[in-house]
C-alpha positions as CSV (number, residue, x, y, z in Angstrom):
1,X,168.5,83.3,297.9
2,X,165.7,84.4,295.6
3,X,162.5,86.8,296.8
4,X,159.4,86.3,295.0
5,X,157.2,88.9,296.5
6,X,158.7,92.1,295.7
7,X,160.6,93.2,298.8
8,X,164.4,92.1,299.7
9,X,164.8,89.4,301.9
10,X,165.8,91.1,304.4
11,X,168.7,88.5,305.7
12,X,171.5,90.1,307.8
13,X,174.8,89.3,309.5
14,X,175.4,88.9,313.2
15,X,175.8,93.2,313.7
16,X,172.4,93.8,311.9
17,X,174.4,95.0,308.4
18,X,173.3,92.8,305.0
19,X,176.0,91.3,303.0
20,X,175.1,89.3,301.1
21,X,175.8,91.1,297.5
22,X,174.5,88.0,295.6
23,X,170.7,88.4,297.1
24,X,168.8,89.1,293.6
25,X,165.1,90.3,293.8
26,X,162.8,89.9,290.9
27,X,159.9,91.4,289.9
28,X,155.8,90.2,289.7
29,X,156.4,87.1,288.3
30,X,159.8,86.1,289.6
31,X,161.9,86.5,287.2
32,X,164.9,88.8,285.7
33,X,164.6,90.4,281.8
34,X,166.3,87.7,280.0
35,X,169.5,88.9,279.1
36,X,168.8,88.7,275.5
37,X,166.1,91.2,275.9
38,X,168.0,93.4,277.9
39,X,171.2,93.9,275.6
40,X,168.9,93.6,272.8
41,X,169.2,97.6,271.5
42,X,168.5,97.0,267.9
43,X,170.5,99.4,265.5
44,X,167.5,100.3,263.6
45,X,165.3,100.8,266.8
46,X,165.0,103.2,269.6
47,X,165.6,101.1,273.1
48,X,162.0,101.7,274.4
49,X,159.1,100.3,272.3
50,X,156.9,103.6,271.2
51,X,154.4,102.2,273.0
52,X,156.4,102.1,276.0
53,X,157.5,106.0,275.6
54,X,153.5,106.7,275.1
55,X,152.4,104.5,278.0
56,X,155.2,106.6,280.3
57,X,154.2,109.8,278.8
58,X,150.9,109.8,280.4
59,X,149.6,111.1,283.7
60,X,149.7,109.3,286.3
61,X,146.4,107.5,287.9
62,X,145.2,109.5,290.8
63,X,144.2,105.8,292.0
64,X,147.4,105.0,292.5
65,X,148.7,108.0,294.6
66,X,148.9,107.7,298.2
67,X,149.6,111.1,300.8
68,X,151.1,111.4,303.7
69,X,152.1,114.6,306.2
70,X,154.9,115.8,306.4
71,X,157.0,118.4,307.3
72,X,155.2,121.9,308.2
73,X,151.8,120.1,308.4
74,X,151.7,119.6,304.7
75,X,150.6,116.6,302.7
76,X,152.8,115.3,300.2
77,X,152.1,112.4,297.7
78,X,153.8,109.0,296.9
79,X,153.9,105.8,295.4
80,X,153.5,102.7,297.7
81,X,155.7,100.2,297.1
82,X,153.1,97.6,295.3
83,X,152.0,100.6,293.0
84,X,155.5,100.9,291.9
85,X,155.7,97.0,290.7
86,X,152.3,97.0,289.8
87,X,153.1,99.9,287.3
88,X,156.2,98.3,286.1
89,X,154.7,95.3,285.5
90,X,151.3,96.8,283.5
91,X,153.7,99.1,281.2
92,X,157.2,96.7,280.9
93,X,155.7,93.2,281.1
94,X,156.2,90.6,283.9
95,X,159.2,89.6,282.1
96,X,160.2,92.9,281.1
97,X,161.8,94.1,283.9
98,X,163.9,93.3,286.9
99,X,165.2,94.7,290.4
100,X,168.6,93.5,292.4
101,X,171.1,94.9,295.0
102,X,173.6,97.3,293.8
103,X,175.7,96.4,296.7
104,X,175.3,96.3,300.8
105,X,172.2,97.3,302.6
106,X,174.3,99.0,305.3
107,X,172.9,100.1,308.6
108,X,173.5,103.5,309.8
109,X,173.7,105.3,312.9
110,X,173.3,108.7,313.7
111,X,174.2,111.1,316.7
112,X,172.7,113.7,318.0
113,X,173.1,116.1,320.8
114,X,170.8,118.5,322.3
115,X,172.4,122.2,322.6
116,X,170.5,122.9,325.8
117,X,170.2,119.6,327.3
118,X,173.8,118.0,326.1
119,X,171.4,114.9,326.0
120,X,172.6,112.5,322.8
121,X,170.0,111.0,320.5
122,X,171.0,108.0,318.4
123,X,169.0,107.1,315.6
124,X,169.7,104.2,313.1
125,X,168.2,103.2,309.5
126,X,169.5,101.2,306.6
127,X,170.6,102.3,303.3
128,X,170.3,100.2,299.9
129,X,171.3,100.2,296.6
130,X,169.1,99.3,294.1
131,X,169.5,98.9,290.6
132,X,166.6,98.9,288.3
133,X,167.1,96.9,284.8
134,X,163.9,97.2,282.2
135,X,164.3,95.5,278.7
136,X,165.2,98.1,275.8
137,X,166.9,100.8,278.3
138,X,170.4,101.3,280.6
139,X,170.1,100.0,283.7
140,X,168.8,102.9,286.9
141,X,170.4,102.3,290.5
142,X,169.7,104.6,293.3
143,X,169.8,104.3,297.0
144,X,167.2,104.3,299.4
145,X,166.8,104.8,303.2
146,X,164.5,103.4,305.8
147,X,164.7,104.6,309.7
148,X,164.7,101.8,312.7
149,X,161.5,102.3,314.4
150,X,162.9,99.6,317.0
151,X,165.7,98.4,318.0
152,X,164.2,94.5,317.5
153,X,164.6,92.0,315.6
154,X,161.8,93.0,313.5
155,X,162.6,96.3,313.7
156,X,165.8,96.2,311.7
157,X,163.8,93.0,309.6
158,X,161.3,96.0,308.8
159,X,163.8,98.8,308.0
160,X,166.1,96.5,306.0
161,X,162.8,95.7,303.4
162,X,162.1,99.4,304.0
163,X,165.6,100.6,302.6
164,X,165.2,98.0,299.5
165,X,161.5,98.9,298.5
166,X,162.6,102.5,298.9
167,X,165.5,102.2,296.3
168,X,163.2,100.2,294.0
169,X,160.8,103.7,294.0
170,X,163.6,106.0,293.4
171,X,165.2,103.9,290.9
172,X,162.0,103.8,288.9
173,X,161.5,107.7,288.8
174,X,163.9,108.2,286.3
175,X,161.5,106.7,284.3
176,X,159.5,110.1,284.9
177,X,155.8,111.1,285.7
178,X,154.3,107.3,285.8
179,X,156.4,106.3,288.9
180,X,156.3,109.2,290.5
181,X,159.1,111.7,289.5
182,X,156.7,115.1,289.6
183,X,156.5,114.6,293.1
184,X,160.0,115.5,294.1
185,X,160.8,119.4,294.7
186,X,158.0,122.1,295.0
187,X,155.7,120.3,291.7
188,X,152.3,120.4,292.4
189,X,150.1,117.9,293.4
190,X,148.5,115.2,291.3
191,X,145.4,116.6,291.7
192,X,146.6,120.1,290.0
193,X,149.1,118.9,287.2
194,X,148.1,120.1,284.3
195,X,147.9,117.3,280.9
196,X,151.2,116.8,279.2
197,X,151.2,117.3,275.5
198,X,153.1,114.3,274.1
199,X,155.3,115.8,270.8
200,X,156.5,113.2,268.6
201,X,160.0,112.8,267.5
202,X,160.8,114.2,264.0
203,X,161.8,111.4,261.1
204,X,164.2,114.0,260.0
205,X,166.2,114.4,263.5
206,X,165.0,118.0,263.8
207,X,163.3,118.7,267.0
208,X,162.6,122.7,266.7
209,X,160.7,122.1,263.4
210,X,158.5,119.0,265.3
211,X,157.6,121.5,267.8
212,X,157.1,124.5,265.5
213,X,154.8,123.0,263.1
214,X,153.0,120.2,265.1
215,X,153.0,117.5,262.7
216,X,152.3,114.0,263.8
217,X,155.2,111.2,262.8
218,X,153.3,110.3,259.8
219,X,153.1,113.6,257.9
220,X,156.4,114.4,259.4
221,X,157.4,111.7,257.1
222,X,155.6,112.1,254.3
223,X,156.9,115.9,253.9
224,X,160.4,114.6,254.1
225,X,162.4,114.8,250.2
226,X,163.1,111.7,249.0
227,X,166.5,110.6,248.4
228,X,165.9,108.3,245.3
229,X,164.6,108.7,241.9
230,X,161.5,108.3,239.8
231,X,157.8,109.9,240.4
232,X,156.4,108.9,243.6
233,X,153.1,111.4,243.4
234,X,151.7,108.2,243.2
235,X,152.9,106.5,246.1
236,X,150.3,105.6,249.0
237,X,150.8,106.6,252.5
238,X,152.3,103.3,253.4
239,X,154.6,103.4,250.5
240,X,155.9,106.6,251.6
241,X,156.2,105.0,255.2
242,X,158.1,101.7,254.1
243,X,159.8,103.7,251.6
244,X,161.6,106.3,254.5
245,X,161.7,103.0,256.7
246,X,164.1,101.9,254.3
247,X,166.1,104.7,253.7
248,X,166.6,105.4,257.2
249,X,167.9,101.9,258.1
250,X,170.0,103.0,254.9
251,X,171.6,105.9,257.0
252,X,172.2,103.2,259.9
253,X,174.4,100.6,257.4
254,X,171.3,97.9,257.3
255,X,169.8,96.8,253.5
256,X,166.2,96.0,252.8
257,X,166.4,92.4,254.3
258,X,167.8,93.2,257.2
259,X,164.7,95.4,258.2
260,X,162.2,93.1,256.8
261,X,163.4,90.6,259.6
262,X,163.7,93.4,262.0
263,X,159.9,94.2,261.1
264,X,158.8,90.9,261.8
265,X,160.5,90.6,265.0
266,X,159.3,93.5,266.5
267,X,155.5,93.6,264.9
268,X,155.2,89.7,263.7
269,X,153.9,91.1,260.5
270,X,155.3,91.6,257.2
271,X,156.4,95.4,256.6
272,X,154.2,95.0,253.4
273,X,151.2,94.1,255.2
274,X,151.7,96.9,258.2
275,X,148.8,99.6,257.7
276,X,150.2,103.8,257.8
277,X,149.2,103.8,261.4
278,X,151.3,100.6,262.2
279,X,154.2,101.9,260.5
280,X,154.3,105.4,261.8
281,X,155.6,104.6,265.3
282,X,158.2,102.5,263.5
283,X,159.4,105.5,261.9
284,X,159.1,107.6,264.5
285,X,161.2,104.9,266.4
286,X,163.9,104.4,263.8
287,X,164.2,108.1,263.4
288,X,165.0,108.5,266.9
289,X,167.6,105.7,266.9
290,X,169.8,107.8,264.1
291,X,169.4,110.6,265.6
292,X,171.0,109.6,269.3
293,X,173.5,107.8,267.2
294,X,174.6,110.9,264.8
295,X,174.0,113.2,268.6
296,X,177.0,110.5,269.9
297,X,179.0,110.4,267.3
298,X,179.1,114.5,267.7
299,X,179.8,114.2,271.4
């Protein structure tokens, strides 16, 4: 059974409680990330396109935040559910990303009894887990929670999509301040939150100097020593560029062909015809690969 409209079908057994582990729910345009895109983490790149990791660096469109009162009379703000596809969808791609269930939506019941009273409240919601896979990074699963409002047929229809769309949201706020992740704890509100400042990653692997001396990927990798001989004072930006390209894929056990094709695939250009600016973020990219893989090989 397949759900085209971004909420979990919301299908139960005889006592109310899903089961049906095999339910998959896809994203805007119906489908799953092929799973050649999704277990496609290229040695020589980082998982998440750079302009990916820019487009989730930014701050979040006020438009899109939603409030709501809560405890103590105080307003706290959210993502709707649509927002959260509707984001996934503008920054992954409808094809880039996909949603299923981690395992039962399970309803829950709750006791309670009043102290003075000895009166016993039950209350019942569902729980579901909900795994989150977008093409170029691991797969996110976390559980959300919806309450029964009432105890109907459409009530527990209601809480069942409730529970689903809530662990799509949390899933998704790993992927930090574009699906929602400052507004968890005691972080202010949208409104307030100042502008983050976006440091690129070294080419050289060394964070503390990228943050020291605020250089942007492409001087970071022009000032970098060269590990081959000759002059190159006469070398143009883009030289430089391909030229620490090269030696970096070097580092990762891939020759010159290999990231020629690698270039295409990822740009549809030639690396000889990519201009300083295009070839930056593929630095910047490749730089950051090496550097998770020489951080696990140290682990």
């Amino acid at each position: 059974m397949v759900n085209r409209n971004g909420n979990n079908n919301g299908h139960g057994s005889a006592n109310g409680v899903h089961k049906d582990t095999a339910v998959v729910a896809r994203n805007g345009n119906g489908h799953k990330p092929d799973a050649a895109i999704v277990s496609e983490h290229d040695l020589l790149w980082d998982g998440l396109s750079p302009t990916v990791t820019q487009a989730l660096a930014q701050p979040i469109d006020p438009d899109l935040v939603s409030q709501r009162k809560g405890r103590g009379g105080r307003s706290f703000d959210y993502l709707e559910g649509h927002a959260v596809i509707d984001q996934a969808n503008h920054i992954f791609g409808y094809g880039g990303w996909g949603y299923e269930l981690a395992g039962d939506v399970t309803l829950r019941r709750i006791e309670t009894v009043n102290p003075q009273t000895g009166e016993v409240k039950v209350e019942q919601g569902y729980s579901a887990p909900v795994r989150v896979t977008v093409a170029g990074a691991l797969p996110r699963t976390d559980v959300g929670v919806h309450p029964v409002a009432e105890d109907t047929f459409d009530g527990h229809d209601t809480a069942m999509k409730g529970a689903v769309t809530d662990g799509l949201k949390r899933a998704f706020r790993s992927f930090g301040v574009q699906f929602g992740n400052g507004f968890y704890g005691d972080q202010p509100q949208v409104g307030n939150q100042p502008q983050p400042q976006r440091v690129p990653a070294p080419a050289n692997g060394n964070s503390g100097q990228a943050q020291s001396n605020g250089k942007s990927p492409v001087r970071q990798a022009q000032s970098l020593p060269s590990t081959g001989s000759g002059d190159r004072r006469n070398e143009s930006q883009e030289e430089m560029l391909r030229r620490r390209l090269f030696e970096i894929a070097a580092e990762q056990g891939l020759d010159e062909d290999q990231v020629r094709t690698a270039v295409v695939d990822r740009t549809g250009k030639s690396i000889d015809d990519l201009t300083a600016a295009e070839l930056g973020p593929l630095v910047e990219a490749a730089a950051n690969k090496l550097r998770q893989m020489k951080q696990a090989q140290a682990a």
